[in-house]
C-alpha positions in Angstrom: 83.2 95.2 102.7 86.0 94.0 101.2 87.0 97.0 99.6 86.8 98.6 103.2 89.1 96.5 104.5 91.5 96.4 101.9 91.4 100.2 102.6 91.9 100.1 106.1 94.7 97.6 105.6 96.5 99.7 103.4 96.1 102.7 105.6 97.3 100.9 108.7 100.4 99.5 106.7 100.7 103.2 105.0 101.0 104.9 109.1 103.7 101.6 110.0 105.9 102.8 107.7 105.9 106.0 107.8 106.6 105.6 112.2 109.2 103.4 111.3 110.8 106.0 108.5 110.7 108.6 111.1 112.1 106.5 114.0 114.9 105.2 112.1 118.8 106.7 112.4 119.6 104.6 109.5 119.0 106.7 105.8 119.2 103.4 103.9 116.2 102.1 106.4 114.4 105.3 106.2 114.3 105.6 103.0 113.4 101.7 102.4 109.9 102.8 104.5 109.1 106.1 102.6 109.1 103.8 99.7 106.7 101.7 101.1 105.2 104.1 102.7 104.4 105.9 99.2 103.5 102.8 97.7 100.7 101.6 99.9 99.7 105.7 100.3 99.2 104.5 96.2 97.5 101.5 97.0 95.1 103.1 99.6 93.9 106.1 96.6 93.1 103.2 94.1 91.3 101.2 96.3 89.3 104.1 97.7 88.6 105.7 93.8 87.5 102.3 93.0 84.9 102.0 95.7 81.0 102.7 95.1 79.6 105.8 96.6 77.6 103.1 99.6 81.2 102.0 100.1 82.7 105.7 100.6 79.7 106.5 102.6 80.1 103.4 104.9 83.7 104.1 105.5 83.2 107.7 106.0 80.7 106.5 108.7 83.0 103.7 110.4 85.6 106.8 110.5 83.7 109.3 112.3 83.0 106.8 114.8 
């Protein structure tokens, strides 16, 4: 489960950034959240390559509902 999270909490972080990067009048800003945007996107796809298929499946599940 904790690789789930860790997921989820990247993912949620990932989508903060990236509504800030778009919301933002500022390029210095923006482009200060597509970073971080990028790097938790980079974060997210390790911890989710690293997970077993049971946790895939389980997320995949907690998705959908």
């Amino acid at each position: 489960m904790k690789k789930i999270y860790n997921y989820l909490s990247y993912k949620t972080m990932m989508m903060h950034h990236l509504a800030f990067a778009s919301e933002n009048s500022s390029m210095s800003m923006t482009l200060y959240h597509l970073i971080s945007y990028h790097y938790y996107k980079d974060k997210a796809q390790d911890n989710y390559f690293s997970m077993s298929h049971n946790e895939r499946e389980t997320l995949h599940k907690l998705l959908i509902l």
